[in-house]
C-alpha positions as CSV (number, residue, x, y, z in Angstrom):
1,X,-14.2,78.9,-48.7
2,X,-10.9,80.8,-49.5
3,X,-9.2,80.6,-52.4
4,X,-6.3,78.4,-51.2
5,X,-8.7,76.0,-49.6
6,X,-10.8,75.5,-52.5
7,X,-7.8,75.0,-54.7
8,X,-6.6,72.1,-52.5
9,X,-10.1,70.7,-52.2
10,X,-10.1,70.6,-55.9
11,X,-6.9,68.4,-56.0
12,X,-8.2,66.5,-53.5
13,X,-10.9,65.7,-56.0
14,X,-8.8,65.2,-58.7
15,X,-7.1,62.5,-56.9
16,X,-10.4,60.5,-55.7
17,X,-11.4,60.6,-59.4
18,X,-8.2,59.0,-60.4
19,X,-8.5,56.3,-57.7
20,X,-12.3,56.1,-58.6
21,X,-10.8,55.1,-62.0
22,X,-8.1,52.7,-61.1
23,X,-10.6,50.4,-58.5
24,X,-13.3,50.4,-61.2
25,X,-10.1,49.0,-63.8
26,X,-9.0,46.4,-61.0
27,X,-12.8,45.3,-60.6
28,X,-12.9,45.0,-64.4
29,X,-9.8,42.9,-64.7
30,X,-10.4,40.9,-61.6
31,X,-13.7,39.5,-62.9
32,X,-11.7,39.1,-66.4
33,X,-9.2,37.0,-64.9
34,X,-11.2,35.1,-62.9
35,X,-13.7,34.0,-65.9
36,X,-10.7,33.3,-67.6
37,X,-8.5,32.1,-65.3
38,X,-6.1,34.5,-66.6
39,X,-2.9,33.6,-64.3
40,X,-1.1,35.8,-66.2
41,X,-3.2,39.0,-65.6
42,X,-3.7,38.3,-61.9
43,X,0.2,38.6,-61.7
44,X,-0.1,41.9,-62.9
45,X,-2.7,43.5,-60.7
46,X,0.4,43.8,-57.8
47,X,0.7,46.8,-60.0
48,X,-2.2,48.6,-59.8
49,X,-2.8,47.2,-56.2
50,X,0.2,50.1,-55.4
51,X,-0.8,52.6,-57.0
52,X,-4.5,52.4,-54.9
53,X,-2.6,52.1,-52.0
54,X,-0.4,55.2,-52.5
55,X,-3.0,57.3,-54.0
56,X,-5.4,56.8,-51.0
57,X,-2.7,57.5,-48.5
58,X,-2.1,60.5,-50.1
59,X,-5.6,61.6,-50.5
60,X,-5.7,60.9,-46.4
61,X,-2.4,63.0,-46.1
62,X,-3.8,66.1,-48.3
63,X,-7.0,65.9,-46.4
64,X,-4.6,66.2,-43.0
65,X,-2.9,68.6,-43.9
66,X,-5.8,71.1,-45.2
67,X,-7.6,70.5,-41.9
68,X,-4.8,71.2,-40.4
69,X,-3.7,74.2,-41.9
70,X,-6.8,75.7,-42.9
71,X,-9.2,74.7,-39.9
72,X,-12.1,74.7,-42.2
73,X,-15.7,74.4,-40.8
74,X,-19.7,73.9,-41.6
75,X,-19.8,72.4,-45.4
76,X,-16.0,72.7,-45.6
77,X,-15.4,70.5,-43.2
78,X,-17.9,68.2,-44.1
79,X,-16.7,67.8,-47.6
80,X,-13.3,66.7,-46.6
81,X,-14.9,64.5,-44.2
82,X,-16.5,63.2,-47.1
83,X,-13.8,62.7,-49.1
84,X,-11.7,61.1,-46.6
85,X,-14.7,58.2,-46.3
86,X,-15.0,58.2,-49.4
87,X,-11.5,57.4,-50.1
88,X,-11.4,54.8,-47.6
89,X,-14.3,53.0,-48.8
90,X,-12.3,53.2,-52.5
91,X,-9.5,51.9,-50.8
92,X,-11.8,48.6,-49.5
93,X,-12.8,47.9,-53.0
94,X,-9.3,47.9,-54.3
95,X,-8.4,45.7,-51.6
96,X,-11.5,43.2,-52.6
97,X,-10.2,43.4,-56.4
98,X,-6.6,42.1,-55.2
99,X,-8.1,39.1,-53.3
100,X,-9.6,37.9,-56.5
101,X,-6.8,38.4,-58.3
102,X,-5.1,36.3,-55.6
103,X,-7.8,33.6,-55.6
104,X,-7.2,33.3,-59.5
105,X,-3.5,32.1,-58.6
106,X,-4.9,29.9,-56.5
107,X,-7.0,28.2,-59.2
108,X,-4.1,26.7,-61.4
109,X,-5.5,23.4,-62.7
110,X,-8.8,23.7,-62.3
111,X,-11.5,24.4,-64.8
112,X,-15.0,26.2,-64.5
113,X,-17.8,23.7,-64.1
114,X,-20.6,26.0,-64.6
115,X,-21.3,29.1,-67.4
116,X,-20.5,32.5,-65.8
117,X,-23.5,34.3,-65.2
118,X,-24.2,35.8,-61.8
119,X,-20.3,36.7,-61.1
120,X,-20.1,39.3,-64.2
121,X,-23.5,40.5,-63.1
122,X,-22.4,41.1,-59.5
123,X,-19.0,43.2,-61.0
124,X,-21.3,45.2,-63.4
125,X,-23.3,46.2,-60.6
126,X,-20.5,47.0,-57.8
127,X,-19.1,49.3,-60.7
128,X,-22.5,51.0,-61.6
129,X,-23.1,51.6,-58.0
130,X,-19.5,52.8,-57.6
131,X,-20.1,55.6,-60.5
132,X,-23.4,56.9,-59.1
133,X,-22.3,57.1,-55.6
134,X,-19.1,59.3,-57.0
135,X,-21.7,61.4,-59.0
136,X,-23.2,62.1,-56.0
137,X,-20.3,63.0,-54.0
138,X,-18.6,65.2,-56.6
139,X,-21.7,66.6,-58.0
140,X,-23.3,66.9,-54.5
141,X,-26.5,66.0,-56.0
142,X,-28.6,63.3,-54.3
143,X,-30.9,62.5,-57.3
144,X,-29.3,59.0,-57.9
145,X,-29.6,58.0,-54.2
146,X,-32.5,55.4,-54.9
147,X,-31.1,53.7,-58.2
148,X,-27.4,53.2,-55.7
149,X,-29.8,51.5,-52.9
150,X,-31.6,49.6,-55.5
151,X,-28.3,48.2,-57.3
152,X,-26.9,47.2,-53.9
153,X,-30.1,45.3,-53.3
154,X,-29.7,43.8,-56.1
155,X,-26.5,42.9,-55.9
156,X,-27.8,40.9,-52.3
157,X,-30.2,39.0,-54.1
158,X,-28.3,38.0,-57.2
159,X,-25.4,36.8,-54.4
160,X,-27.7,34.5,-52.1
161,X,-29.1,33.2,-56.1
162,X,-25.9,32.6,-57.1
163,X,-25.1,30.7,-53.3
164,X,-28.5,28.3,-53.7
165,X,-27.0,27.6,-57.3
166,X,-24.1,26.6,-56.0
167,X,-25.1,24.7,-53.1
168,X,-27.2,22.6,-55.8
169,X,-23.9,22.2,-57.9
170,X,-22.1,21.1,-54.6
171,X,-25.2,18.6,-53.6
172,X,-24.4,16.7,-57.6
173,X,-21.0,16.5,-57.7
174,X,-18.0,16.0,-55.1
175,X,-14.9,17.1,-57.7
176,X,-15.8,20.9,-57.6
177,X,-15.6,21.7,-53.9
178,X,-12.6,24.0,-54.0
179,X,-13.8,26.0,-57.1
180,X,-17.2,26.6,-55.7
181,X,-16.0,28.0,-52.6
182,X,-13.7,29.8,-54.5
183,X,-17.5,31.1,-56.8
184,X,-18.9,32.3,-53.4
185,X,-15.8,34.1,-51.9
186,X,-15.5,36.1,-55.5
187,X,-19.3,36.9,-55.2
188,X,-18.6,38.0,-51.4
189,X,-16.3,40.8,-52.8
190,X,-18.4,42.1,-55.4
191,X,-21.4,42.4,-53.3
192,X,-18.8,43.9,-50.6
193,X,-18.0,46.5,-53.5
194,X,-21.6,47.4,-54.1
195,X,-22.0,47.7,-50.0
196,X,-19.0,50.2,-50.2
197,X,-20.8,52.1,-53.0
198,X,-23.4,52.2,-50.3
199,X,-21.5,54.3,-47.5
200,X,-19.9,56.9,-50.6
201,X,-23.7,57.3,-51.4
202,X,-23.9,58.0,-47.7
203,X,-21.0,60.2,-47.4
204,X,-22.5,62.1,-50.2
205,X,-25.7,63.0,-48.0
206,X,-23.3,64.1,-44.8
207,X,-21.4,66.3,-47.0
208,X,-25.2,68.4,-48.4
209,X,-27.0,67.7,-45.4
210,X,-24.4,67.3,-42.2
211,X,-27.2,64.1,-41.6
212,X,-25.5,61.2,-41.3
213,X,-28.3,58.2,-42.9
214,X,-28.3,54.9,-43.4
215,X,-28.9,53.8,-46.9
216,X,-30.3,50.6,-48.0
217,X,-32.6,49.4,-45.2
218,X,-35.7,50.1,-47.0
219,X,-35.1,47.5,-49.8
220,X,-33.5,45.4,-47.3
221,X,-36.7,45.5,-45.3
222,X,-39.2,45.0,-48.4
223,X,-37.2,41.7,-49.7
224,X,-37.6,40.5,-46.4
225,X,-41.1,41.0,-46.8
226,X,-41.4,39.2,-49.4
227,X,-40.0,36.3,-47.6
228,X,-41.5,36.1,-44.5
């Protein structure tokens, strides 16, 4: 790699660590205001909403224009493919944490009918998934591919647990329609956050290998397994 390359490939990195950091925050604080029904901190998430938004545009446009200029191939060109996915796939999960904090505007007047348990479970695992998939990437080390498919399996069967739960609430009691649905949509974009964490992971192996793999069938197959 010249010298010029590298030195945008670094900033490049710089900036996907910085987004890395503000989609983990906006998970964080979208499963805080939703347990709390925080009105006030969903309002403020617009915020931080931008500044994802920008930053992954300009991650796209940096990774343009070194293509571009610098017509890099083999592992170079891989890496900024990489990126570029990886970025996107950032840029999803931001997107989920926004709809939370728009479904916690949504929930003026209405109280939770049940402890929060599997929700907070389901962020703490979209965010541990998130980490290890950006180790990987950055560190181009696939060591912690196994523990990011097992976290996203996880984060599947604690979201259909969660669903049964809720269907039993539903199958009780009439009065909580509207915050139970509003339960299983915020579960949907944490799990979608772990699935995310998923295609960095895969990224990660395209940029050492050039293979592009599909993670997460094998545990996807064996919980099946157990089912059937």
């Amino acid at each position: 790699m010249d010298s010029t390359l590298e030195t945008r490939t670094s900033d490049i990195a710089e900036h996907l660590t910085t987004l890395q950091s503000l989609v983990s925050s906006a998970l964080t604080k979208a499963m805080k205001a939703f347990e709390d029904l925080d009105f006030e901190l969903a309002n403020e998430a617009g915020t931080v909403s931008d500044q994802i938004e920008q930053l992954h545009h300009l991650v796209e446009d940096d990774i343009f224009d070194a293509v571009s200029k610098h017509q890099p191939t083999g592992p170079d060109l891989r890496r900024l493919i990489s990126y570029s996915n990886t970025s996107s796939c950032l840029h999803k999960i931001g997107r989920y944490a926004n709809k939370i904090m728009k479904i916690v505007q949504l929930c003026e007047g209405l109280d939770h009918f049940k402890e929060l348990v599997s929700l907070p479970y389901l962020a703490e695992l979209a965010i541990s998934a998130v980490d290890a998939s950006m180790r990987a990437v950055f560190d181009e080390d696939l060591s912690e591919i196994d523990e990011i498919e097992k976290l996203e399996a996880q984060s599947d069967s604690e979201a259909v647990d969660m669903f049964e739960e809720i269907a039993e609430y539903l199958s009780r009691r009439k009065d909580i329609s509207k915050l139970a649905m509003y339960y299983i949509i915020v579960g949907r974009y944490f799990e979608r956050a772990a699935d995310q964490a998923l295609r960095i992971a895969e990224s990660a192996i395209y940029t050492i290998s050039g293979e592009r793999k599909k993670l997460g069938l094998a545990y996807k197959e064996e919980a099946q397994g157990m089912l059937d």
